[in-house]
DRENTOR-481888 format. One record per residue (C-alpha): residue in three letters; z, x, y. Coordinates in steps of 0.2 Angstrom, whole numbers, padded with zeros to 4 digits, always signed. Example, Ala and Ser with C-alpha at 12.3 -4.5 7.8 and 13.67 -1.06 7.14 Angstrom:
2
ALA+0039+0062-0022;SER+0036+0068-0005;
//
This chain:
299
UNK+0920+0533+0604;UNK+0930+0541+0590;UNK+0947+0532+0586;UNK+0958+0546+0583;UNK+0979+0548+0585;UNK+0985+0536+0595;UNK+1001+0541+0596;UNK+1000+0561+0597;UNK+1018+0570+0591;UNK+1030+0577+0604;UNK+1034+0594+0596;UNK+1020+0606+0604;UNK+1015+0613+0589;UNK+1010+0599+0579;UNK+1002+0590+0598;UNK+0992+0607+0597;UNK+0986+0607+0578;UNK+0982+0589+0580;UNK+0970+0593+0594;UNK+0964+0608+0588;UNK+0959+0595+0570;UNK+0953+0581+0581;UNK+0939+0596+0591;UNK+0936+0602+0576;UNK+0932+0583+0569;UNK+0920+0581+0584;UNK+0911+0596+0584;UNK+0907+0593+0564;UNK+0899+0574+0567;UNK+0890+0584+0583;UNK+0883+0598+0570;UNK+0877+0585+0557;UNK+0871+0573+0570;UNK+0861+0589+0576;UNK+0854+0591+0560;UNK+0848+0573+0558;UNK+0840+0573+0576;UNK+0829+0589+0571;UNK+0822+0581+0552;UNK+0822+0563+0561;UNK+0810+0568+0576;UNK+0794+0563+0568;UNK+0800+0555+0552;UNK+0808+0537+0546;UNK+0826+0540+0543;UNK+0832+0533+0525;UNK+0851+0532+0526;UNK+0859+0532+0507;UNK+0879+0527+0509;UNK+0890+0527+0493;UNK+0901+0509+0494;UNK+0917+0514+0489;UNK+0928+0531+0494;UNK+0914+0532+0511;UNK+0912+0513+0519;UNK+0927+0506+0510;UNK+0946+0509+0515;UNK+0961+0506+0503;UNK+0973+0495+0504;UNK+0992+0499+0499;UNK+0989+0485+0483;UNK+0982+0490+0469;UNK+0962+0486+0470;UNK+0962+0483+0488;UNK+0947+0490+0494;UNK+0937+0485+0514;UNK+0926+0491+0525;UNK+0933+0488+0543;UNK+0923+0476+0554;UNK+0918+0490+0569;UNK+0912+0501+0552;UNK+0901+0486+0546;UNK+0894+0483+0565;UNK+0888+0500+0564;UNK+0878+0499+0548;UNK+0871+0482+0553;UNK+0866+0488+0570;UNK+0857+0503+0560;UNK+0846+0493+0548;UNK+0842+0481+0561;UNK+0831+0499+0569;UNK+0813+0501+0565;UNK+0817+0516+0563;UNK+0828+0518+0552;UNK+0831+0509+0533;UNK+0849+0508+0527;UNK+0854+0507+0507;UNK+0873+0505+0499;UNK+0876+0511+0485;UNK+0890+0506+0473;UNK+0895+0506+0453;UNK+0899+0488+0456;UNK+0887+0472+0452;UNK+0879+0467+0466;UNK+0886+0453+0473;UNK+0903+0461+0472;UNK+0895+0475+0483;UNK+0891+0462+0496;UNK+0906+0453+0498;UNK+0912+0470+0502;UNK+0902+0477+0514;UNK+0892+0461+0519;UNK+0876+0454+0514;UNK+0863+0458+0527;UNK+0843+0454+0524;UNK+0837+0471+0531;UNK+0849+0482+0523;UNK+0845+0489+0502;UNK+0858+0487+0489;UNK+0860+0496+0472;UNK+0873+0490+0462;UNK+0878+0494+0444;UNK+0873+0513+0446;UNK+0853+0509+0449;UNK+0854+0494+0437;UNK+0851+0481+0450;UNK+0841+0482+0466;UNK+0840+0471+0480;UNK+0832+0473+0498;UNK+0818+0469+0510;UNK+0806+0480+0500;UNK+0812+0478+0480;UNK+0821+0466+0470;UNK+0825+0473+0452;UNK+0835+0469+0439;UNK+0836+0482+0421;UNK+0831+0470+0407;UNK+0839+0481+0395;UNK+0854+0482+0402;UNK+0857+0466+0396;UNK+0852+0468+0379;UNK+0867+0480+0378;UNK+0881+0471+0388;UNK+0892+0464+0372;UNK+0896+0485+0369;UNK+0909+0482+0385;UNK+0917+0467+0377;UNK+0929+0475+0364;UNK+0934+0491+0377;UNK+0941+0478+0390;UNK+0954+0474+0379;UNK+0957+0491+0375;UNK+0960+0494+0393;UNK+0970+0479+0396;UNK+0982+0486+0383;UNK+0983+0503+0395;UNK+0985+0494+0410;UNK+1001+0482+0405;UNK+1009+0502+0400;UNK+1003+0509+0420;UNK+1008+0501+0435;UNK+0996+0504+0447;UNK+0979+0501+0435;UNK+0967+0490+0439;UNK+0953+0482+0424;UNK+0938+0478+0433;UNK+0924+0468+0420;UNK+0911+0459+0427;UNK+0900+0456+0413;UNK+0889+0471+0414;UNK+0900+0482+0423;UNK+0919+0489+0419;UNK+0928+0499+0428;UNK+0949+0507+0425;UNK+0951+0510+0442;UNK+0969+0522+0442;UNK+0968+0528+0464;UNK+0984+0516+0464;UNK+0994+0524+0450;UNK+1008+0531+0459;UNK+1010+0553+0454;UNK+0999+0563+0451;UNK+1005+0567+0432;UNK+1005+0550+0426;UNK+0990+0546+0434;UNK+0984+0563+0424;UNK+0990+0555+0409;UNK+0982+0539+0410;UNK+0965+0546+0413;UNK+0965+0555+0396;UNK+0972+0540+0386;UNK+0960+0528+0395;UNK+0943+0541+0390;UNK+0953+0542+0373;UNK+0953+0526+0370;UNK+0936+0523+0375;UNK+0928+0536+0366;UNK+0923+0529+0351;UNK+0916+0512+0360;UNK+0907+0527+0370;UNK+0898+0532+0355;UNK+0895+0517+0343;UNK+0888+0507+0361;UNK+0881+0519+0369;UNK+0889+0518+0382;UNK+0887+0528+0400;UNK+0903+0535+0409;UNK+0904+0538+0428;UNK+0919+0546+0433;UNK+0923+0544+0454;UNK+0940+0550+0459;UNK+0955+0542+0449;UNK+0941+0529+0445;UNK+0931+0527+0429;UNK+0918+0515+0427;UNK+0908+0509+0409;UNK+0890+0503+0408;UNK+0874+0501+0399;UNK+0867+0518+0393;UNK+0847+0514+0395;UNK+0841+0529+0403;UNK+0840+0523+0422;UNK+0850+0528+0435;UNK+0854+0529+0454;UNK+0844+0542+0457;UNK+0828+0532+0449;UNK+0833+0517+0461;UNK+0833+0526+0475;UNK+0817+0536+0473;UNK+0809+0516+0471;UNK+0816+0511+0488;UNK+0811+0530+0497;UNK+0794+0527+0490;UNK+0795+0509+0496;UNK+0801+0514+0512;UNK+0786+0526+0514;UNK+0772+0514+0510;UNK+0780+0505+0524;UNK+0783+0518+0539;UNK+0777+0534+0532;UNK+0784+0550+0530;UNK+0803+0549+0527;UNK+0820+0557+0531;UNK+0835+0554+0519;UNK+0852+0557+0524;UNK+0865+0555+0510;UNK+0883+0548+0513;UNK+0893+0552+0497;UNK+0911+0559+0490;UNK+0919+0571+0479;UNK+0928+0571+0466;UNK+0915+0569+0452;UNK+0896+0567+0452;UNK+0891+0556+0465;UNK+0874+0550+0463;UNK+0869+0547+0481;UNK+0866+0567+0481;UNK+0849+0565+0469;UNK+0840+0555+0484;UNK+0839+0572+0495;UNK+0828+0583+0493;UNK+0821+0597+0501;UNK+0820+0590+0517;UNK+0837+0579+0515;UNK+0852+0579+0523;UNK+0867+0578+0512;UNK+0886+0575+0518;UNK+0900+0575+0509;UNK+0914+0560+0513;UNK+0933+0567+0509;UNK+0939+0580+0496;UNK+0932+0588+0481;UNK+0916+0596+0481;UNK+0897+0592+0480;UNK+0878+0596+0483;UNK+0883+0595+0502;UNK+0880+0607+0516;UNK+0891+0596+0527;UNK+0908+0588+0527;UNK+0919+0574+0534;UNK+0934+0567+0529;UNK+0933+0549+0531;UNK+0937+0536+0540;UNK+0935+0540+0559;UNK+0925+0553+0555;UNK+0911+0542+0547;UNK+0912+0531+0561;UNK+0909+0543+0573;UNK+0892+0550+0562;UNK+0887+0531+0560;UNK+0890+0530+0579;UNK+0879+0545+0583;UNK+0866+0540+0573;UNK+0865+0522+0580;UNK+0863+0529+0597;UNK+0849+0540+0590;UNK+0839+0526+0584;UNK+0839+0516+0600;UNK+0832+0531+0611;UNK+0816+0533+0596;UNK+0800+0528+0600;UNK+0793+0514+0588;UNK+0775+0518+0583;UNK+0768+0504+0592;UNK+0774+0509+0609;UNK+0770+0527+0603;UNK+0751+0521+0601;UNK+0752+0515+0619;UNK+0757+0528+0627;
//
């Protein structure tokens, strides 16, 4: 059931509009959960979710970032269908992934952009990644020095990952501002470290340039996936506001869906929150009422 205003305002007009959005919301969740039903009917469903700006919502202090229990039911009640496979996908390291969304045996995880795999089907680690993590060390004191000057900037360095996370930078023209200084200042550690930049919203995250990326990760886990139930399905959760990499998992036959603003490989569109629970719902309830190929046999 979708959770939308509880308390709906007493002018008419604004009572009206709300409604008029909240028909709207459900008739979009209803189109995309259409969609899926058609491309799932004889097929494995692959569900590819971005961590952070689709399961995750923030928190008022700077680097607070959740998923909400109901959302993390959802997903576990998903993966634990055999018809469907469930992967996260985040920038972060692994196990910081986890402790966000929950660590949960039948579900895939790719952390550090494709650099680290870990699932009932594949475990992977990028060997020369490491080779190549002491090119992060001198930026993050770089950043540091940006983030005492901003009030809202977060440094995020976990060994092979960095991040200048700037969502919580208060006004849009300082936040503007520290973006350019941040990719200023990084530029020539870009260069002499080779060094890959991913750009997600207000977010900017640093790693290991060795030629392997999310969408390499996720092609191992579809193909690993088929071995295993056949013919597959992928449905990609991801968000705008720069390149999302979740997209490069759907091809022909895929269903891509776009989580908030900004714009992106994506026929469909939500905005968030209730909205991606209420997909996650719909899709829950799909996979209980599929047939499981052994009961299909026997009938």
């Amino acid at each position: 059931m979708l959770r939308v205003a509880h308390h709906l305002p007493c002018d008419p007009v604004s009572r009206r509009n709300l409604i008029i959005a909240e028909r709207g919301m459900v008739r979009m969740t209803r189109d995309i959960v259409a969609a899926v039903n058609r491309a799932w009917r004889d097929a494995h469903l692959l569900l590819c979710c971005t961590l952070d700006g689709v399961l995750t919502d923030r928190g008022d202090q700077p680097g607070d970032v959740w998923v909400p229990p109901s959302r993390r039911a959802l997903v576990a009640s998903l993966a634990s269908q055999h018809a469907a496979t469930v992967c996260v996908v985040s920038g972060r390291r692994l196990v910081q992934a986890q402790a966000i969304v929950g660590r949960d045996r039948r579900v895939h995880y790719v952390g550090l952009h494709g650099l680290e795999i870990e699932g009932p089907a594949l475990s992977f680690f990028h060997l020369g990644a490491a080779r190549a993590a002491d090119g992060l060390t001198p930026l993050v004191v770089e950043l540091h020095g940006i983030a005492r000057e901003t009030p809202g900037m977060v440094v995020e360095h976990r060994n092979l990952y960095l991040a200048a996370r700037l969502s919580w930078v208060q006004g849009p023209g300082i936040r503007e501002v520290a973006v350019s200084r941040v990719l200023e200042r990084a530029a020539p550690f870009v260069r002499t470290h080779r060094l890959r930049v991913m750009t997600s919203g207000a977010d900017i995250e640093f790693l290991p340039e060795v030629g392997w990326t999310t969408g390499h990760a996720l092609r191992e886990i579809r193909l690993a996936t088929e071995r295993e139930h056949g013919r597959c399905v992928t449905v990609a959760l991801g968000h705008g506001g720069g390149h999302d990499e979740v997209f490069d998992s759907v091809n022909d036959s895929g269903i891509a869906v776009l989580v908030g603003d900004g714009t992106g490989p994506a026929v469909y569109r939500v905005s968030g929150g209730d909205e991606v629970d209420a997909l996650l719902l719909g899709l829950v309830k799909m996979g209980h009422g599929k047939v499981t190929p052994d009961a299909r046999t026997a009938l």
